[in-house]
C-alpha positions as CSV (number, residue, x, y, z in Angstrom):
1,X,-19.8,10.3,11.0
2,X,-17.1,11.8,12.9
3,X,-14.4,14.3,11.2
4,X,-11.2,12.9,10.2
5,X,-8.1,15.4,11.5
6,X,-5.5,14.6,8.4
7,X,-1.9,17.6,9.2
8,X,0.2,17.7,6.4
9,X,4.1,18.0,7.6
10,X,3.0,19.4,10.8
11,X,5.5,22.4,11.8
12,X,5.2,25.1,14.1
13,X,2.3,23.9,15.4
14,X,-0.6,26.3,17.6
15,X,-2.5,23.6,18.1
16,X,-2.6,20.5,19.5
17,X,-5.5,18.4,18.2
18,X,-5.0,14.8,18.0
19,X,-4.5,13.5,14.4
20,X,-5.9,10.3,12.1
21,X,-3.8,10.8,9.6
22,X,-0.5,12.3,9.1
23,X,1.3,12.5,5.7
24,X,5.1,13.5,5.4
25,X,5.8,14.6,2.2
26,X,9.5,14.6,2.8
27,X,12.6,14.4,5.4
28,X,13.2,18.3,5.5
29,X,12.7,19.3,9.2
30,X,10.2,21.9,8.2
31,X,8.6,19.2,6.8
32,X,9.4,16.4,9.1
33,X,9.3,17.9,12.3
34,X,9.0,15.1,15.3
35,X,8.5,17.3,18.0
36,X,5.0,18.3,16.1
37,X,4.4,14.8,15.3
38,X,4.7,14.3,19.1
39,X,2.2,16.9,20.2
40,X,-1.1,15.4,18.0
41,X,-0.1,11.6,17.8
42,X,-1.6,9.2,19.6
43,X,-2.0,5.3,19.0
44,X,-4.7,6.0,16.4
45,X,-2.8,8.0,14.4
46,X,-1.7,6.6,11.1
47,X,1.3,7.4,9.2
48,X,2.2,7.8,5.6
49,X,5.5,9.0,4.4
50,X,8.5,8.2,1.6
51,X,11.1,5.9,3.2
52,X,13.4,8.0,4.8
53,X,10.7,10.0,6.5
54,X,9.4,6.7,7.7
55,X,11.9,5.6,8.9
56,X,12.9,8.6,11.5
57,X,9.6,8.3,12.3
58,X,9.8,4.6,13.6
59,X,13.0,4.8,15.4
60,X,11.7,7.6,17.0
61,X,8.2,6.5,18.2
62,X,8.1,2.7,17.4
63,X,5.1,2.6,15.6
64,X,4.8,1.3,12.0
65,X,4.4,3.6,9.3
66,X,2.9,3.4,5.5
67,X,5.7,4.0,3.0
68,X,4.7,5.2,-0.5
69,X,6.0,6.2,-3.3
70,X,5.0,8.5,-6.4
71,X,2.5,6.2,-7.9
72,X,1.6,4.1,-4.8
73,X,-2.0,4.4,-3.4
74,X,-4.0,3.9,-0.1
75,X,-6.7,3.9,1.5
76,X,-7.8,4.7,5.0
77,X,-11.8,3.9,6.3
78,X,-13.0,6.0,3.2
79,X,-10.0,8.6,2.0
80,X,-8.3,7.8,-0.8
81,X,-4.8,8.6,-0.7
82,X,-2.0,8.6,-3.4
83,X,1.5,9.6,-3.7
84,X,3.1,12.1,-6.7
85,X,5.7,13.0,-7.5
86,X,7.8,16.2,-6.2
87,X,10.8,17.4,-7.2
88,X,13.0,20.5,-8.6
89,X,13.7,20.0,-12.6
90,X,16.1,22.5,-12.1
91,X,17.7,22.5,-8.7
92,X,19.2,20.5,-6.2
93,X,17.0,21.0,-2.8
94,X,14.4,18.2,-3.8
95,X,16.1,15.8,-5.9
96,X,13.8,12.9,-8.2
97,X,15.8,10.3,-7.1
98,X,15.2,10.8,-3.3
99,X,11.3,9.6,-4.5
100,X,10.0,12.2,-2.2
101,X,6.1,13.0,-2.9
102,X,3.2,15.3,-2.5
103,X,-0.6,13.5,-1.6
104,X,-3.9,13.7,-3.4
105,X,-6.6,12.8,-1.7
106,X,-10.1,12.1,-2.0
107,X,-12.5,12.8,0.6
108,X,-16.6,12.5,0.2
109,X,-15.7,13.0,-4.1
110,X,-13.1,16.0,-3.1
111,X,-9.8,15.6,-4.5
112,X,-7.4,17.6,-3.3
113,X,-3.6,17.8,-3.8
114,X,-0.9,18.9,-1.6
115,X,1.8,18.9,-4.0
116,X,4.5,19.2,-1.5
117,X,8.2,20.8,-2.1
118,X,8.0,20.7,-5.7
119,X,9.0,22.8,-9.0
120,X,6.4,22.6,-12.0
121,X,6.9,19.4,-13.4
122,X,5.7,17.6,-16.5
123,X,3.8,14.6,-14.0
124,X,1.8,17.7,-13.1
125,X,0.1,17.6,-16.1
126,X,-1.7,13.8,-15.3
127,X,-3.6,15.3,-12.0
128,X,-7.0,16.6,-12.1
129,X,-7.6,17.9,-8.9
130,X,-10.7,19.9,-7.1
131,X,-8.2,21.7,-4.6
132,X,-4.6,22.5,-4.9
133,X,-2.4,23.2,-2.5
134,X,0.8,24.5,-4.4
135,X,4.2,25.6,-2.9
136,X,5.3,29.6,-4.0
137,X,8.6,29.8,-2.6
138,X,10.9,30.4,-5.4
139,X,14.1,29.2,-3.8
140,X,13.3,25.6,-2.7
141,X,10.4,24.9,-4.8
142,X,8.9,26.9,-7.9
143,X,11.2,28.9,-9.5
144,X,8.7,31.6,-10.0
145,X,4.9,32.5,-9.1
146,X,3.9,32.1,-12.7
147,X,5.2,28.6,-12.4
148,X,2.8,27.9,-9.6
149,X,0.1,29.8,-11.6
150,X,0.7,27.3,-14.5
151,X,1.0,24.9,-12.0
152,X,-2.6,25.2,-11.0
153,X,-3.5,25.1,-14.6
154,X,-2.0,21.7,-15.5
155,X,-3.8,19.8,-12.5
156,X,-7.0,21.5,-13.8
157,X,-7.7,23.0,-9.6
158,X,-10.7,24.8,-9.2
159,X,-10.2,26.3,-6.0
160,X,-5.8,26.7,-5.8
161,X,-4.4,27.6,-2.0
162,X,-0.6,29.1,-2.1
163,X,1.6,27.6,0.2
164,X,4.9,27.1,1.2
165,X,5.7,31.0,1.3
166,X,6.4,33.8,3.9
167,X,8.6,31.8,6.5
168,X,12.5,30.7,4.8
169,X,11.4,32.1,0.8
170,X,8.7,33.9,-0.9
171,X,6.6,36.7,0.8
172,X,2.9,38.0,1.3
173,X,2.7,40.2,-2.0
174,X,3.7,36.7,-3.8
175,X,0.3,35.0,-2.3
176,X,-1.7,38.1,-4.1
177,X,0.5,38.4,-7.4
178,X,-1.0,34.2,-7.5
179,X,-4.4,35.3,-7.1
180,X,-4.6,37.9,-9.3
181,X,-2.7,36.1,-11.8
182,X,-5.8,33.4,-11.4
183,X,-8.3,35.5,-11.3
184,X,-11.3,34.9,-13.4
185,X,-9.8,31.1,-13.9
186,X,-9.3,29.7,-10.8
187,X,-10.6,30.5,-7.4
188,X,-7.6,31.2,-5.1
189,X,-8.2,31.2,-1.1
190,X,-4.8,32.5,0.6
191,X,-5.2,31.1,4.3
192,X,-4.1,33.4,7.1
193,X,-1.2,32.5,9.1
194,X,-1.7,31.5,12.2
């Protein structure tokens, strides 16, 4: 069976392997970025996104695209794919009302979740997930590390990745501070930057 290529907001791309799946967590140009989504598209690719993703995405390439919301599920061949909520409780940068999401998906029994520009929030508590992909920024999306720590906690991970740090917010020493702060309870994998 041959691999599925899934890129999550594709930004600042090195490579340029074609993609089956694309999800857009939101309409943020780090997030939506359409010159990456121009590089590893072709006319398989499938799209998922919240509304106003999708729709920049159409105009700009003329192909249809999958519009969910927190809540709303899919499925493509055999991967599971649903949309959660992400949001800040507490600031303005990612507001609820804009419905934008993060993914879980469920590959071959592997859930994972990519919970997208997000602060801790209370829906976290309903996901059980095997991987976690969770943002550590502290200006856009947590408001601290410990809240992504938690974070990791309330979706039950057993393997947590830290994300979303190092470029506009957040630094290196915050991807360690996770880690340790895990350690014993959940098995954290900081990815190299490419």
């Amino acid at each position: 069976m041959p691999e599925t290529v899934i890129y999550i907001d594709p930004y600042q791309l090195k490579t340029t392997e074609k993609a089956d799946i694309i999800l857009i967590t939101h309409s943020h140009y780090d997030h939506l970025s359409l010159d990456d989504i121009a590089m590893i598209k072709d006319e398989k690719t499938t799209f998922i996104a919240p509304k106003d993703a999708a729709d920049k995405i159409e105009a700009r390439f003329k192909t249809k695209v999958t519009i969910l919301e927190p809540g709303q599920k899919t499925n493509i061949g055999n991967i599971n794919i649903e949309a959660v909520a992400a949001y800040n409780p507490d600031k303005q940068y990612h507001p609820k009302a804009n419905k934008w999401v993060g993914y879980i998906f469920t590959i071959n029994g592997v859930k994972i979740y990519h919970a997208g520009d997000t602060g801790r929030i209370p829906e976290m508590k309903n996901i059980t997930c095997d991987i976690a992909l969770l943002p550590l920024g502290q200006t856009y999306t947590m408001t601290t590390v410990e809240d992504a720590v938690l974070s990791a906690g309330d979706v039950h991970a057993k393997i947590a990745i830290p994300i979303h740090y190092g470029l506009y917010e957040g630094k290196a020493e915050d991807a360690v501070t996770f880690k340790n702060s895990l350690s014993g309870k959940v098995e954290v994998v900081i990815k190299q930057k490419e």
